[in-house]
C-alpha positions in Angstrom: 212.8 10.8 101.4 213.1 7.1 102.5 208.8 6.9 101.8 209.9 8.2 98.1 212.9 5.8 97.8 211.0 2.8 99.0 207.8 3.2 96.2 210.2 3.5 93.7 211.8 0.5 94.8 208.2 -1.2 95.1 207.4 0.3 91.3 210.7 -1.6 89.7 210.3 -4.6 91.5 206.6 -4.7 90.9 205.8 -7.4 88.6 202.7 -4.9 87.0 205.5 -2.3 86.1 206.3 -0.8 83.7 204.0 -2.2 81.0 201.5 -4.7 82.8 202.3 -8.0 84.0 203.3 -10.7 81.2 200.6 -13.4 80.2 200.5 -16.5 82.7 200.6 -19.7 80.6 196.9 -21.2 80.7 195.4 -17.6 81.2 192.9 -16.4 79.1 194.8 -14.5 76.3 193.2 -12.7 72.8 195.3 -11.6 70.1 194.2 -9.6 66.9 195.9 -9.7 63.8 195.0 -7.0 61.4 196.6 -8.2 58.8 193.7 -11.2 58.5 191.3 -9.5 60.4 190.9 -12.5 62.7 190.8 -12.5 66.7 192.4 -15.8 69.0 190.9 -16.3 72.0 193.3 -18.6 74.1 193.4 -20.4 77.0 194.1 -23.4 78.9 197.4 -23.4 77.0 195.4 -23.9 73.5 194.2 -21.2 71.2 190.2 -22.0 71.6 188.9 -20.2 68.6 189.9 -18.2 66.1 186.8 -15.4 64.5 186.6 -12.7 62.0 186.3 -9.6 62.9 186.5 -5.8 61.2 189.4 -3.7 62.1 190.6 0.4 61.7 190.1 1.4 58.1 193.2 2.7 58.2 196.4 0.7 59.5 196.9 2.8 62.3 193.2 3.6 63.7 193.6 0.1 65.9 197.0 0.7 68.2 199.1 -2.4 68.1 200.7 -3.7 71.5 200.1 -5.5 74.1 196.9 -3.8 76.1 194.6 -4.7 79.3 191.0 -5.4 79.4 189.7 -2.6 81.4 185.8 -2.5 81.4 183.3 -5.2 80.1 179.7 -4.4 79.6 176.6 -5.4 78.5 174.7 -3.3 75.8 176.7 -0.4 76.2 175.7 3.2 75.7 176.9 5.1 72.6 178.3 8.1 73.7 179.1 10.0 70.7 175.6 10.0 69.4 173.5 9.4 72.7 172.4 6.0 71.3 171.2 3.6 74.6 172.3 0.4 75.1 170.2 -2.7 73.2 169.1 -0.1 70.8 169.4 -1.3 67.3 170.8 1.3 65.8 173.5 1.5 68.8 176.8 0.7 66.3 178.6 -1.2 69.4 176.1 -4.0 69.4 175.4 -6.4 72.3 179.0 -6.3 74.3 181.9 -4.6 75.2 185.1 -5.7 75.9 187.3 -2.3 76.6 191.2 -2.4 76.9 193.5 0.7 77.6 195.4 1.6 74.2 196.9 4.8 74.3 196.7 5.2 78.1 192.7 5.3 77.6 190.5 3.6 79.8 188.7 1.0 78.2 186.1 3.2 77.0 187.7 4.5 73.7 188.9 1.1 72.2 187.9 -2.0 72.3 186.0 -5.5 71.3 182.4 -4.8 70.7 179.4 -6.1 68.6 178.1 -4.3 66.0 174.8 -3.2 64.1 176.8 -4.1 60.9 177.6 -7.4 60.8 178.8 -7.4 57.1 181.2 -4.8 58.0 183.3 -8.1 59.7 186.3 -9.2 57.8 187.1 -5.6 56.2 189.0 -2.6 57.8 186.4 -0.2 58.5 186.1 1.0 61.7 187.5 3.9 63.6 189.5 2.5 65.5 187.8 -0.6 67.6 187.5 -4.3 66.8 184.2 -5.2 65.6 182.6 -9.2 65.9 179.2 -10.4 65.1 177.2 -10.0 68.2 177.2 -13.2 68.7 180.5 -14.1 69.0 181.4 -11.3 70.7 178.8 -12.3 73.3 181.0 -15.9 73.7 183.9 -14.3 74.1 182.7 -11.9 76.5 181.8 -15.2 79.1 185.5 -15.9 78.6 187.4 -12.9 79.3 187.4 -11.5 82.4 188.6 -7.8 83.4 192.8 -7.7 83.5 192.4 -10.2 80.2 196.2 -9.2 78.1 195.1 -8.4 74.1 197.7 -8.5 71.7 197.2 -6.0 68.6 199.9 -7.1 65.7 200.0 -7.2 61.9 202.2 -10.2 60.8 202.0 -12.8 59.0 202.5 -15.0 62.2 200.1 -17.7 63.4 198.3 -17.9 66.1 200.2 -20.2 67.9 203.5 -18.8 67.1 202.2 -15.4 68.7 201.1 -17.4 72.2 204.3 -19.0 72.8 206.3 -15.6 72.0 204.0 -13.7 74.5 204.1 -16.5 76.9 200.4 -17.5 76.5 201.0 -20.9 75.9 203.8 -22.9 77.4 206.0 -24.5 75.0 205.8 -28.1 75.1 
């Protein structure tokens, strides 16, 4: 009884609970907005730099809210259609940065490269965010595992966005 009473009190007081600790100001940070298809990357209390990326070709294929980088990886496998990693046909490109939406676990959405690149800037994928391998290989350098992403449509900036989600400290 007390063992039960005690890890509840450790759950409510737990800063991780219930929905994953809040940005630190300074800490990396990445926010999509699907409504420009663009993805910030910020940090040291600035947003560093803003690229294009391809999102759900529907509205509701990419999960808004605020998520957790879960798994990173380089040239990952494709599962669905047994494609190996650094193969170019293999549709996630060069990197992957997976985050839990929908209590997944990193491996069903997330930031990846792609065999497409003029897919970037449209909604057409299933689901994931898709960046020119490139760019998704300088952003992957950045962001390390526990990394908060921020899924929205708005017509917000940027900056707007870091300050509300406490990843940049107002000045």
């Amino acid at each position: 009884m007390v063992p039960k009473i005690l890890l509840s009190l450790v759950m409510v007081l737990s800063p991780l609970w219930p929905f994953g600790e809040n940005p630190t100001p300074g800490a990396p940070f990445i926010i999509i907005n699907k409504q420009t298809n663009q993805l910030a990357h910020i940090d040291d209390n600035k947003v560093q730099h803003i690229y294009p990326v391809a999102t759900g070709a529907t509205n509701s294929l990419t999960p808004e809210g605020l998520h957790t980088v879960l798994v990173k990886a380089i040239n990952p496998y494709y599962r669905k259609k047994d494609i190996p990693g650094g193969d170019k046909k293999n549709p996630l490109g060069t990197r992957w940065i997976g985050f839990d939406a929908e209590d997944t676990d990193g491996r069903t959405y997330g930031i990846h490269g792609t065999n497409r690149p003029s897919s970037i800037g449209k909604n057409v994928s299933a689901g994931c965010i898709r960046m020119q391998n490139e760019m998704v290989e300088q952003l992957f350098e950045k962001v390390p595992v526990g990394t908060k992403v921020l899924i929205v449509t708005t017509g917000k900036d940027f900056w707007t966005l870091a300050i509300e989600y406490n990843a940049i400290k107002k000045s």
